[in-house]
DOSERO-358667 format. One record per residue: z, y, x of N, C-alpha, C, O, CB in turn. Coordinates in steps of 0.1 Angstrom, whole numbers, plus 5000, padded with zeros to 4 digits. Glycine has a CB too. Layout:
% DOSERO-358667
ZYXZYXZYXZYXZYX
...
//
This chain:
% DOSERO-358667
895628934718895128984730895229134730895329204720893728934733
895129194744895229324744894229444737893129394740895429324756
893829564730893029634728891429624738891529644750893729744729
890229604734889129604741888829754744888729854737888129524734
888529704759887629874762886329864756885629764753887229934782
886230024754885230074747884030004752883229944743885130224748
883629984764882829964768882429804766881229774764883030014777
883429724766883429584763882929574746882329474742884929534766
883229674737883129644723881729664720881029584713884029734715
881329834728879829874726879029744726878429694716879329974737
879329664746878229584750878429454740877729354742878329554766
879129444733879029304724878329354715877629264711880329244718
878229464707877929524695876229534698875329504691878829674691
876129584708874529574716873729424719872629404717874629654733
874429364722873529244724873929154713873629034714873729184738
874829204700874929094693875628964694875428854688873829084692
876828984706877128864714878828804703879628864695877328924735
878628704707879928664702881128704717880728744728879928474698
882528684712883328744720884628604725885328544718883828904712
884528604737885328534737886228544752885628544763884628404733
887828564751889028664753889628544761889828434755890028724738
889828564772890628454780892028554788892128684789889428364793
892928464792893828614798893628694806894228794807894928594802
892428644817892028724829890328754828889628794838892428644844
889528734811888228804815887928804800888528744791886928714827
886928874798885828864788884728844790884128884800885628954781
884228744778883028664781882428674767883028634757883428504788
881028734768879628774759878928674763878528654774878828924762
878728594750877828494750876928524735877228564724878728334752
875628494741874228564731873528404732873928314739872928734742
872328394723871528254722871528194736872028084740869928264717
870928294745870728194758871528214769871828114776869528214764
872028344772873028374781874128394779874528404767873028454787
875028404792876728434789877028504799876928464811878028294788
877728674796878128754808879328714806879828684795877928904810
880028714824881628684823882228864832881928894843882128494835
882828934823883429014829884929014835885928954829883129074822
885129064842886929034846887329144841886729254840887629014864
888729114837889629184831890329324848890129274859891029044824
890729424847891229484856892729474859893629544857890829604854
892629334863894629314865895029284877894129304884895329174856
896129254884896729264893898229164890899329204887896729414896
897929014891898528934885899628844900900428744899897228844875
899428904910900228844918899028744927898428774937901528764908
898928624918897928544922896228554922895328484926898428454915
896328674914894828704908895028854912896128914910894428674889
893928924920893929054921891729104920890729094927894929094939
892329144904891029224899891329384898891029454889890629164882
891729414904892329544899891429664906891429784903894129554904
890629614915889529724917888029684913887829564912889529764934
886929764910885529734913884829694918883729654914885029774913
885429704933884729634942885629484947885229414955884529744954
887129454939887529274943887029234931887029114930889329214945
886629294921885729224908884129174910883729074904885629344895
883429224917882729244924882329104935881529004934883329364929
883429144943883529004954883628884944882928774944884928994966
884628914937885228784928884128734921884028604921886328824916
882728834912881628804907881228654916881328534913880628944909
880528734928879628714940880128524942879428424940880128844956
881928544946882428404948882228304939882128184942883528404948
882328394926882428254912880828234913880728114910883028314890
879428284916878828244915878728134927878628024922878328324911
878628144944879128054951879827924948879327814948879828114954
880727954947881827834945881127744932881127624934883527914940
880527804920880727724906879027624908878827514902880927874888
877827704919876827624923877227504928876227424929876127684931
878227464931878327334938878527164926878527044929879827374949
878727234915878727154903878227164893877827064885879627144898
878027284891877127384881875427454885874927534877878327534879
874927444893873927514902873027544890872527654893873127414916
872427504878871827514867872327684860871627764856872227384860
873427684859874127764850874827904853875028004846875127694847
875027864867875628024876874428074880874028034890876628014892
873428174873872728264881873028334890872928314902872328334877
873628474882874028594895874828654893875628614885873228694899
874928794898876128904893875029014890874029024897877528954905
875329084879874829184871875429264869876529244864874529154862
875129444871875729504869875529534851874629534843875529584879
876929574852877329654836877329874833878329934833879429584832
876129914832876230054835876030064823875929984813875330134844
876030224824875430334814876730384810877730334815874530274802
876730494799877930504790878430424783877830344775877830584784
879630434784880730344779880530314764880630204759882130414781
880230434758879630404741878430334741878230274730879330554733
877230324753876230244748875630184763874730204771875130334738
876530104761876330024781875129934779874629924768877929904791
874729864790874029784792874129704801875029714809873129814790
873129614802873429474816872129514827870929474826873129244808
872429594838871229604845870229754844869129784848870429474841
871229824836870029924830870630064843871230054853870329964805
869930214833870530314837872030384832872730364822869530384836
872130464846873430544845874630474852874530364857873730574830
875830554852876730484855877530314860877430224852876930524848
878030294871878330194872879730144858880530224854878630184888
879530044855880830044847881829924847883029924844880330054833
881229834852882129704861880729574864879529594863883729624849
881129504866880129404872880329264865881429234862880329384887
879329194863879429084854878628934858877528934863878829134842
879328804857878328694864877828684850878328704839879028534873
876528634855875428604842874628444845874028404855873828764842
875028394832875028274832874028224823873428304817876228224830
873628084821873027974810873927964803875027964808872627824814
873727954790875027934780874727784778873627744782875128034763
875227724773875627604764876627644751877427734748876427494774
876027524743877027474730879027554732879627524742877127244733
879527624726880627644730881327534721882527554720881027804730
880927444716881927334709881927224720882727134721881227274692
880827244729880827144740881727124750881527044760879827154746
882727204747884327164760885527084758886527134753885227284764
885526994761885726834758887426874753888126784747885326704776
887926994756888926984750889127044733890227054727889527034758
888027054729887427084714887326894711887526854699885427204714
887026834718886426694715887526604710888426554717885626624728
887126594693888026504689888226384691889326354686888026504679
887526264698888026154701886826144718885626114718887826014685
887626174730887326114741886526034744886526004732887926094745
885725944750885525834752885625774765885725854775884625824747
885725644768885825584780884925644790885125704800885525444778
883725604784882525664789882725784795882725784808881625684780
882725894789883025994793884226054804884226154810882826024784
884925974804886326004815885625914824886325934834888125944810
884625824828884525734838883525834845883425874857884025564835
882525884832881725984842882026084851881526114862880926044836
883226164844884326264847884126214862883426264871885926234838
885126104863886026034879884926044888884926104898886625844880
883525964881882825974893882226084898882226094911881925904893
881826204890881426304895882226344901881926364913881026374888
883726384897884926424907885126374922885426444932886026384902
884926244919885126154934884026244946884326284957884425934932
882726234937881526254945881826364953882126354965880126284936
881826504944882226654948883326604960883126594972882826754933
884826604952885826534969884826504980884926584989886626354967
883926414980883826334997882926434999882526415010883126145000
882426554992881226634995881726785005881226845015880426674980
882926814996883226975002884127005011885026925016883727074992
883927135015884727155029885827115027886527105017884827285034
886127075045887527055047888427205048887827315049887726965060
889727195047890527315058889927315068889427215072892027295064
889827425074890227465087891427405094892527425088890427605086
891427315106892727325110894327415114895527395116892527275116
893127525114893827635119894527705107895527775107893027715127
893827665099894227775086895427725079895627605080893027785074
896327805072897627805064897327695054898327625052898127945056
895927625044896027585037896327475037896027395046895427625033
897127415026898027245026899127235035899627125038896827105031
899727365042900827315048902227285040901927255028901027405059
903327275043904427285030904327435026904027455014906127255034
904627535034904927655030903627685021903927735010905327745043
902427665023901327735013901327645000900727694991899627745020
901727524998902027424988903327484976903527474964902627284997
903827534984905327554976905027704971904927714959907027534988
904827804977904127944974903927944959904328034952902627964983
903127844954902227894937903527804931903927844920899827824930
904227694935905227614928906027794927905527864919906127444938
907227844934907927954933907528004928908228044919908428004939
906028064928905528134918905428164907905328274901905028144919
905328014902905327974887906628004882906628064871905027824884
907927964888908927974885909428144882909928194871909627914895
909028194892909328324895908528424882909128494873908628344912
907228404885906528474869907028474858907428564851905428404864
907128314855907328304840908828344840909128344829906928144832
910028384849911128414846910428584841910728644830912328394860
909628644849909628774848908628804833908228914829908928824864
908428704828907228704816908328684799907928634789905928534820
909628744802910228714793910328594786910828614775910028784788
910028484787910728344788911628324777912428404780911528334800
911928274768913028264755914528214765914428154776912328094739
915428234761916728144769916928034763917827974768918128204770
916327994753916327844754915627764769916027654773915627804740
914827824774913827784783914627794798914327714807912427864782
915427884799916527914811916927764813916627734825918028034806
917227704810918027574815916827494820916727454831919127474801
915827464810914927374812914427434829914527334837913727384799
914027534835913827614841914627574854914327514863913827724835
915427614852916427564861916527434865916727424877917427584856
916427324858916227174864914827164869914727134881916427054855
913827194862912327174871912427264881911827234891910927204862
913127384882913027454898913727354907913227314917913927604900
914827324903915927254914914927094918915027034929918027214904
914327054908913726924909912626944920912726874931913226874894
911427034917910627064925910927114936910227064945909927124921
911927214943912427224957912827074963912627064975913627324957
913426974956913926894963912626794966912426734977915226844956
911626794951910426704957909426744971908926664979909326694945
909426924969908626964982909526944991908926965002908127104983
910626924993911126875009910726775010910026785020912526855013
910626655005911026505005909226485008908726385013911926424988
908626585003907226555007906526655020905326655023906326574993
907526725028907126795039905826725047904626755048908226795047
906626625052905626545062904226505051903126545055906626375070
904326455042903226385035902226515031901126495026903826275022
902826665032901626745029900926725045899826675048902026945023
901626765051901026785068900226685074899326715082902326785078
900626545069899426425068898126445063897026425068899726305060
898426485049897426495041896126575051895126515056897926585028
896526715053895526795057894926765071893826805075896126925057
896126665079895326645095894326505089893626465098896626595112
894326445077893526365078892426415066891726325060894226225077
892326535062891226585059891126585042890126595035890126495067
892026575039892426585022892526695015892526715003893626545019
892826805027892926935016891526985016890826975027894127075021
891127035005889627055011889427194999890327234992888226885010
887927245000888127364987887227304977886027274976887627544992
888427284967888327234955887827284941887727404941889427194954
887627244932887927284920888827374915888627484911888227194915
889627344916891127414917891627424901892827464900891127584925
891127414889891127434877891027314870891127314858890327524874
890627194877890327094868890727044856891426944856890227024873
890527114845891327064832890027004820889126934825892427214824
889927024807889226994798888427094790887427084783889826934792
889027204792888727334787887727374795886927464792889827434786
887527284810886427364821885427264826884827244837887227424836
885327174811884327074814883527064801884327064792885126934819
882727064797881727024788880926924790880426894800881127114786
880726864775879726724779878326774773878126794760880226554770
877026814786875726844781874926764788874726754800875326984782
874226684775873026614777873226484786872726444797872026714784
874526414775875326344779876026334793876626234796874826254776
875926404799876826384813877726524815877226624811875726364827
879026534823879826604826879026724831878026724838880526524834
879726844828879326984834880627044834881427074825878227084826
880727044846882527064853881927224854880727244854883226964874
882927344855882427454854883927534859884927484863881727484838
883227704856884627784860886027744874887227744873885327784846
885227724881886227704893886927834894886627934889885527664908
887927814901888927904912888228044919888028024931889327784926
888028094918887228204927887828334936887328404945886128264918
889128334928889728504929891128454941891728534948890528594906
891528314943892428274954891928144961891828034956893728254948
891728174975890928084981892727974981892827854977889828154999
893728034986894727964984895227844974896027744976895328044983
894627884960894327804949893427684949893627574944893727884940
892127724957891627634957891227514967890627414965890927684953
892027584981891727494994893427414991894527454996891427615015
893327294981894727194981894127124990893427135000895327104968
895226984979895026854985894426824972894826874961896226764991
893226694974892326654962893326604953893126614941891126554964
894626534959895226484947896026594940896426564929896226364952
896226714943896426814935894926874924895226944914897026934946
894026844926893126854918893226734903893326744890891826844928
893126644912893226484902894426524893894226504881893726314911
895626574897896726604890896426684880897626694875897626644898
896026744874895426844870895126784856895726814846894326904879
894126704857893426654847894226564843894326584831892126614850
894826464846895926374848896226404837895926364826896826384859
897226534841898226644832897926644817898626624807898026794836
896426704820896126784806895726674798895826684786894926914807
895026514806895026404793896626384785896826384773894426234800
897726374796898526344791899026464779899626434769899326314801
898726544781899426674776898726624759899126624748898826864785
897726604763896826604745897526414739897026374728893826594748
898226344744898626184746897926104745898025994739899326134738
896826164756896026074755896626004775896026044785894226154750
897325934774898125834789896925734788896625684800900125734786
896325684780895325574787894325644789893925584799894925454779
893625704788892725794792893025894808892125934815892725874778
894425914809894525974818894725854826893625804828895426074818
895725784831895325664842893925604841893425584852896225534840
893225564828891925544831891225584844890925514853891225604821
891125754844890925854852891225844864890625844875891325944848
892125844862893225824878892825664884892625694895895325834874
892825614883892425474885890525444888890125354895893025414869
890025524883888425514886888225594895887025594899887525534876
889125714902888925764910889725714922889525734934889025864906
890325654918890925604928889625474939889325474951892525524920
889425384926888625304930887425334936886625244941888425254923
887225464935886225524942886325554959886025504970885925654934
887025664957887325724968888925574976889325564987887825924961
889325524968890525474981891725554984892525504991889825464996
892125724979892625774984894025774976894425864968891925854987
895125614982895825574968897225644978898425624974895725344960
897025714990897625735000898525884993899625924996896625735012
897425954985897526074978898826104967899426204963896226064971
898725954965899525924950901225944953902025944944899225754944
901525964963903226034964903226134961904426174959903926044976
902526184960902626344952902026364942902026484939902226454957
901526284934901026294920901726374914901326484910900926194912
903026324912903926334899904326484899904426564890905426224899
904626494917905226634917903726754916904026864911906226644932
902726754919901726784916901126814898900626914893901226684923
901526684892900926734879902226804874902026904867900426604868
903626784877904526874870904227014874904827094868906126834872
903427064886903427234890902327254882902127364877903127284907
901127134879900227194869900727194854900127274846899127114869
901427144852901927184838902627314835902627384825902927084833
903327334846904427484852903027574848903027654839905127504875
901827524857900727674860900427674839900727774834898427634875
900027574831899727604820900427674815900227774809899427524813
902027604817903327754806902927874811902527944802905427764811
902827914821902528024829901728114822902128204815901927994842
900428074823899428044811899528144800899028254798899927904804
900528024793900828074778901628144775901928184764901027994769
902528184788903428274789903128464788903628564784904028224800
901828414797900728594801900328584785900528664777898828604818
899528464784898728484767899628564753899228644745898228304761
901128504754902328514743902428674743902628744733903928434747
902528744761902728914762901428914755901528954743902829004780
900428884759899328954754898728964739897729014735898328894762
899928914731899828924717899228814711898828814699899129024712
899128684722898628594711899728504710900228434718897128514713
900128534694901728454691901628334690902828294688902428484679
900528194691900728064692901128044709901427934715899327984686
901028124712900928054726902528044732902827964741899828144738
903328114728904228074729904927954725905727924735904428134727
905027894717905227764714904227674726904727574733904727744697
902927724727902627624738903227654753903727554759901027634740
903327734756904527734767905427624771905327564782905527824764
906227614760907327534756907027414760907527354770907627524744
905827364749905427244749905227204763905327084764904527224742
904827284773904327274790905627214796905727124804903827434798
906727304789907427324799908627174794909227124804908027514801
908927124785909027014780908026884787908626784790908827054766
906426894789905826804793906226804811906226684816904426824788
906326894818906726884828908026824835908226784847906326964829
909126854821910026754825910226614824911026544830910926794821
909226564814908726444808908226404822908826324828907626444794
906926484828906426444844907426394852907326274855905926564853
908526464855909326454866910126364863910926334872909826564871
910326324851910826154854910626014864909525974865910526104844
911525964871910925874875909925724873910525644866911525884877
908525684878908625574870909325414871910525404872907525574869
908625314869908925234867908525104871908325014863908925244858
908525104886907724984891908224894891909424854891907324984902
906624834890907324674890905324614898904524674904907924574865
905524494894904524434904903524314893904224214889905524344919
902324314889902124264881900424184891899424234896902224364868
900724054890899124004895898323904883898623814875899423894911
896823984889896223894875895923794881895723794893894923944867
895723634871895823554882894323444869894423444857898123474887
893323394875892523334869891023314877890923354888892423394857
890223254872888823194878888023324874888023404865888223024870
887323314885886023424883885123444871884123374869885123394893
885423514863884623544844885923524835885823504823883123384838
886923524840888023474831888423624822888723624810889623394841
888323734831888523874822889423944830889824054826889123864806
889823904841890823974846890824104850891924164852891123924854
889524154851889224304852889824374836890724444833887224324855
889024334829889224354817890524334810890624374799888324294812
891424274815893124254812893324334817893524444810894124144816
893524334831894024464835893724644834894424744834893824444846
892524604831891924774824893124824812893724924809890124754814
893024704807893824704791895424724795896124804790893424524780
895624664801896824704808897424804815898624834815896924644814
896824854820896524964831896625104820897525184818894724954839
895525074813895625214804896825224792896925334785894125224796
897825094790898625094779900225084785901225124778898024984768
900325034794901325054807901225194815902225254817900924924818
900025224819900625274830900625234841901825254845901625284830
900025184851899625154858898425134874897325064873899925124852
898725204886897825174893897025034895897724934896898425214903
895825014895895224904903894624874912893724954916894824854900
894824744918894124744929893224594931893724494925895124774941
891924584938890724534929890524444944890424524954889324664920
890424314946890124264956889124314960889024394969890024154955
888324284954886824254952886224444957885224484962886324184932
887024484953886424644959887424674970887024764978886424784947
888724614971889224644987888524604999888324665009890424594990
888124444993887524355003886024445011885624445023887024204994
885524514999884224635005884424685010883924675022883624725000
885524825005886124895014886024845030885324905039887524905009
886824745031887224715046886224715057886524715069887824595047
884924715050883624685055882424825051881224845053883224515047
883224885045882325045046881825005034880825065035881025085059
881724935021880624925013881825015000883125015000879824725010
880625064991881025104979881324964969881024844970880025204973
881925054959882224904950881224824943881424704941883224934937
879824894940878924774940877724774945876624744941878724734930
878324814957877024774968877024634974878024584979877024884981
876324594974875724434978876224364992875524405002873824444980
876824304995877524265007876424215016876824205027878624155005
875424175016874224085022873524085033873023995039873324085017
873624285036873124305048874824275064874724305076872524495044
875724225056876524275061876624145074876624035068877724305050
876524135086876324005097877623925093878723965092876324045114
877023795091878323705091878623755078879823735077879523735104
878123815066879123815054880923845052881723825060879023695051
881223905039882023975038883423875034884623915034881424075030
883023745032883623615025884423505035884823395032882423545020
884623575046885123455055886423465055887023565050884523445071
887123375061888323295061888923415068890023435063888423145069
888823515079889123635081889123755074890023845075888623645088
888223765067887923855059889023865044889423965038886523835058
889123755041890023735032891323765036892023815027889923615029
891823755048892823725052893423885052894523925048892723645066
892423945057892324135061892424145044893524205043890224225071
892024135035891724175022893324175020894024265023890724075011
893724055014895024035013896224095021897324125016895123915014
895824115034897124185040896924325039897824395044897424135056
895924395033896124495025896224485017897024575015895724555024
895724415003896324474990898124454989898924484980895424364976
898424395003900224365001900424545006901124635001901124195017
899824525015900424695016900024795013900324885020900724755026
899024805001898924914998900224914982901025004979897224934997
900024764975901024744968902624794970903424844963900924624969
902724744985904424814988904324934988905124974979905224795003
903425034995903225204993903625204978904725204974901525264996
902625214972903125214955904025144947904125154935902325184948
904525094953905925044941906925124949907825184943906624824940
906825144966908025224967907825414967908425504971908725174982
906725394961906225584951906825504941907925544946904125674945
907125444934907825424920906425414908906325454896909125584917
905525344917904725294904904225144901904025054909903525374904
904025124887903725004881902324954894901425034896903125034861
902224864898901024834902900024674900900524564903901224874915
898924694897898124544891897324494902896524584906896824574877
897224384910896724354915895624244911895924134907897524344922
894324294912893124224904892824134914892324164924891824324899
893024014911892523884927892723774917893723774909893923864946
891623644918891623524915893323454918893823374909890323464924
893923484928895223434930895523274930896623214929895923504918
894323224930894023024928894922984941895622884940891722944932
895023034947896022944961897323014959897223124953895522984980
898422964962899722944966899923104976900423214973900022784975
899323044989899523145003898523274996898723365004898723055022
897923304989897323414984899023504982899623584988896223354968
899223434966900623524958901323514968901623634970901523474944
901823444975903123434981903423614988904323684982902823284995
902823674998902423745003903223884993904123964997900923705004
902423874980902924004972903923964964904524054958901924094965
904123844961905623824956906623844965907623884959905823694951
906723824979907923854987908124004987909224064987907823785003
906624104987907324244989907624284971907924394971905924385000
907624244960907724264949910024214954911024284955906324154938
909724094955911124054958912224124968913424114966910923934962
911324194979912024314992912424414983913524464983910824395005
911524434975911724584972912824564958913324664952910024664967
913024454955914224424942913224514928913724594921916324534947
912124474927911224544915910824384904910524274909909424634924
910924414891910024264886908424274887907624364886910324234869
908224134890907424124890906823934880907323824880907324184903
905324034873904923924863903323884870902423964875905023984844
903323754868901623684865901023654858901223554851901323594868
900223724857898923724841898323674846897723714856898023844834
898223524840897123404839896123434825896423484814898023224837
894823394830894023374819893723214821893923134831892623484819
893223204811893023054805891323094799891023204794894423004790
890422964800889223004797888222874798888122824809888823134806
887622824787886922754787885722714802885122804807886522794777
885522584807884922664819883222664814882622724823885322574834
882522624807881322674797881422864796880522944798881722574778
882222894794882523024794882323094805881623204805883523034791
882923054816883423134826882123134835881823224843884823064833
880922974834879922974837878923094832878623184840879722864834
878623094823877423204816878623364817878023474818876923144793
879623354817879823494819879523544838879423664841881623524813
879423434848879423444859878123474861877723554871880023354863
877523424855875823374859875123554849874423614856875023134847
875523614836875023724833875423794843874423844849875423774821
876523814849877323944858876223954872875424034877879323904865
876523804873875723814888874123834886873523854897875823664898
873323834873872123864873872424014870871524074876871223774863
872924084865873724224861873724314870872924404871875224214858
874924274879874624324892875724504888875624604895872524324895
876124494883877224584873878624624876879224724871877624504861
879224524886880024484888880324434903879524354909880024424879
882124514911882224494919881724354925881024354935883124524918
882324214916882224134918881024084923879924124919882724104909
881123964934879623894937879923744935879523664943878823934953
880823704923880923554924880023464916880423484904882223524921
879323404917878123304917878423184909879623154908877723254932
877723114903877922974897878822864907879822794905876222904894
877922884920878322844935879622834938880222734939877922934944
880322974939881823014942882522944926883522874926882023234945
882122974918883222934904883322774909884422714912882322964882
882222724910882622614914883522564922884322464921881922574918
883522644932884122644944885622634941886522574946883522764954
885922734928886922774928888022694921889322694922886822884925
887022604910887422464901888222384909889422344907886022354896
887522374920887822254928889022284934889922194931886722204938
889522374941890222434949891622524947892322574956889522484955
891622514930892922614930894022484927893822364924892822754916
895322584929896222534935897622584920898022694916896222604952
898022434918899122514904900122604907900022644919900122414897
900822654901902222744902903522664909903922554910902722804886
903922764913905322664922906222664912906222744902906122734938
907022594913908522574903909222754903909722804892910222424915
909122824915910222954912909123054906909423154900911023034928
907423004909906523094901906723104886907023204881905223074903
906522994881906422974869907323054858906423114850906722854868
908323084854909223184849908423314850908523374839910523204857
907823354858907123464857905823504852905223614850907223494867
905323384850903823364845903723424828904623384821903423164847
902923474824902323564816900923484813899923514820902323714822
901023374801899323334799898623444790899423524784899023174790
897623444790896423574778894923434777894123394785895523814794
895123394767893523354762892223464769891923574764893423364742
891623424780890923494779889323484774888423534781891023534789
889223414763888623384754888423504744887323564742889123284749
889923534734890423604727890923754732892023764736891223524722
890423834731890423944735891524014724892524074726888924004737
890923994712892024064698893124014698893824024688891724034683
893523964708895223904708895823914718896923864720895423754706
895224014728895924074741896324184738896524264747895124104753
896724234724897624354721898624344721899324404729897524414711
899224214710900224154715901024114725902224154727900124114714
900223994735900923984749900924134757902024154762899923864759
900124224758900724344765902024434756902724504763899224444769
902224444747903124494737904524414746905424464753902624444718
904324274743905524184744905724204764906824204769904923994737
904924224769904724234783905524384787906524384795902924234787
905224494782905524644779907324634778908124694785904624704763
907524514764909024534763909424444776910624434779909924494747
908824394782909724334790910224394801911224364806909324234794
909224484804909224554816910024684816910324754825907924584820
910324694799910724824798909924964800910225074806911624824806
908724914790907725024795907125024779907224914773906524964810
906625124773906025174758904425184761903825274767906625354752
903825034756902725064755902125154747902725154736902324984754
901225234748900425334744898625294739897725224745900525424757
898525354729897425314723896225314728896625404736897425354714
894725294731893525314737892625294727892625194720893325244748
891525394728890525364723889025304728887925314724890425454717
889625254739888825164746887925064743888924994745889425114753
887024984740886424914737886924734743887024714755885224984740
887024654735887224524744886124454747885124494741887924424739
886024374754885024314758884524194748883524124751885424284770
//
């Protein structure tokens, strides 16, 4: 990193603080507090370069970071006195301005955290989802989320890191992710301009990675937002989600990132978002080289190799994927949530959950109670509406070019029929994961859930019954495609998804997920 001003060295040496150097600030953290000072730069995208936009910038980060953080962002503080013996708030001289914070654990940022957990990425989604349905929209009037303000920080990235001296091995790589990303931001013109008239771009996070999250007092503390470009931070939420996406993948952790992506999805519904994932997380991988490109000038010599590595993962991004069409197919308690989780996170794969679309359709969250609802959520119509959406939300996503799971009992014929013909339109494979399951089993796992209450699901001793009686075998052209899983045996679905993976032409990936 670059030489510290005097003044920065004094005020650490005075309060005894540890020092810790990011490319655009310094940050004095003491037992209980943490001042964040900005660096005086003028970075194109970032403009600290006077006392008084450091200042505003203070004022904003405290703003903006209350909306997730409200515990932790106090205020802005001035930094005076002489430069040889400054202080926070005291006399003499102005000397720059500082946000003054609650410290926490600095081992507590989950990208220090040697093994992730489920848990913790589910808490992640939901808090994320929450914040989404909470913060402002655009302005309609305003530039933000159109194509032209979308593509702006993409050229930019390009443009910088050419000007950041760059190795020429990296010239070529550079060159295809530029040409790749102009051609994705055309092809997604219209789908930014949707986005924002239906209320998607909103002011975000804008930073969401792992480094800006800590786990205190077991739950998520999302932190350090965006503050210095409102441009940065008013996207589209699925440019936020992309983000984090990225950076699981970046550490290999892919089941952990669809985990993510997938519980937020199930939250919020917004699977409309997902045509621009891909090109989305490859500009966030661009912004990390970027990154490590300012950090490498600034003398810290690992970061150049990380650059690389960005700029290597972002072409890995912009591959296409690999759809195909997969339905889970079994009696209510048989595990099919739980196959597909396991699937989902070792494939690759979007899902989509009857039992929480069927809510959706009816305003309810995924386990809110259907009861108050007149006439019930279960009728021969209602079903009907369920299904003729999970068919089209299915076609949306296989023709984005992704894997997609469709979680539904599947006991009738006229159920599958439906998403096997658009699996067959679209010339994608498609497989059926049957579970098999004692029905002693499927009883007491039905009868805990529904006393549980845990779970999308509201199917009853009642309905399993219902469902004994009434399902319907595989047809002669289904059968070839059918995929059984004991769902008894949970330790032996590594296998069938391994063997499932090569069929599809897809590398399962490891999880440290828990089975059921």
């Amino acid at each position: 990193m670059s030489p510290l001003p005097t003044f920065i060295a004094a005020l650490r040496d005075r309060l005894g603080a540890r020092l810790i150097e990011t490319h655009i600030s310094w940050v004095l953290v003491i037992a209980t507090h943490a001042y964040k000072i900005k660096k005086p730069l003028d970075l194109g995208f970032l403009d600290f370069s006077t006392a008084e936009r450091r200042r505003f910038c203070c004022a904003e980060e405290i703003r903006l970071n209350r909306r997730l953080a409200p515990h932790i962002y106090l205020d802005v503080v001035a930094v005076t006195g002489p430069e040889d013996s400054p202080s926070i708030g005291g006399e003499g001289p102005l000397l720059d301005w500082a946000v003054r914070m609650r410290a926490f654990p600095a081992d507590a940022t989950l990208d220090r955290e040697k093994e992730l957990t489920a848990a913790q990425i589910d808490a992640i989604a939901d808090r994320v989802a929450g914040f989404h349905g909470e913060i402002e929209r655009a302005p309609d009037d305003s530039p933000f989320g159109t194509h032209e303000a979308v593509m702006y920080p993409v050229r930019e990235n390009f443009r910088q890191i050419r000007g950041l001296a760059a190795p020429v091995e990296a010239q070529t790589t550079l060159d295809r992710l530029e040409a790749w990303s102009e051609a994705e931001g055309e092809r997604l013109a219209d789908h930014f301009g949707r986005r924002k008239a239906e209320g998607q771009v909103r002011e975000c996070h804008g930073d969401l990675h792992l480094g800006n999250i800590a786990w205190v007092d077991d739950a998520p503390l999302i932190f350090d937002c965006i503050e210095f470009n409102p441009a940065l931070r008013f996207i589209d939420v699925a440019s936020e989600v992309a983000f984090l996406f990225m950076d699981l993948v970046s550490r290999d952790r892919d089941d952990l990132a669809w985990r993510f992506l997938n519980r937020w999805l199930e939250l919020t519904g917004d699977y409309a978002g997902l045509d621009a994932l891909r090109f989305y997380a490859v500009y966030r991988a661009m912004v990390r080289a970027k990154v490590n490109f300012i950090r490498a000038g600034q003398d810290d010599a690992p970061a150049q190799a990380e650059a690389l590595r960005y700029l290597a993962l972002a072409e890995r991004l912009s591959r296409p994927g690999r759809p195909a069409l997969l339905l889970m197919h079994g009696l209510s308690g048989s595990g099919k949530t739980w196959l597909s989780q396991r699937v989902l996170e070792a494939l690759g794969a979007v899902r989509l959950r009857s039992d929480v679309e069927r809510k959706r359709l009816f305003g309810l969250a995924p386990l809110a109670e259907s009861t108050a609802i007149p006439g019930g959520i279960y009728t021969e119509d209602a079903g009907r509406r369920t299904f003729e959406r999970l068919a089209e939300l299915a076609r949306q996503l296989l023709e984005d070019g992704y894997a997609v799971i469709v979680d539904a009992t599947f006991l009738r014929q006229p159920h599958r029929a439906p998403l096997l013909r658009v699996a067959d339109k679209l010339g994608v494979p498609c497989r059926i994961l049957s579970l098999k399951v004692d029905e002693s089993v499927l009883r007491q796992r039905v009868s805990r859930r529904a006393e549980a209450r845990d779970d999308a699901s509201e199917a009853t001793p009642d309905v399993l019954a219902s469902q004994l009686a009434s399902q319907e075998p595989f047809t002669a052209i289904e059968l070839p495609s059918v995929r059984v899983f004991d769902g008894a045996d949970s330790a032996a679905w590594e296998q069938g998804i391994a063997a499932l993976g090569a069929d599809l032409g897809s590398q399962p990936r490891s999880s440290a997920v828990p089975m059921p």
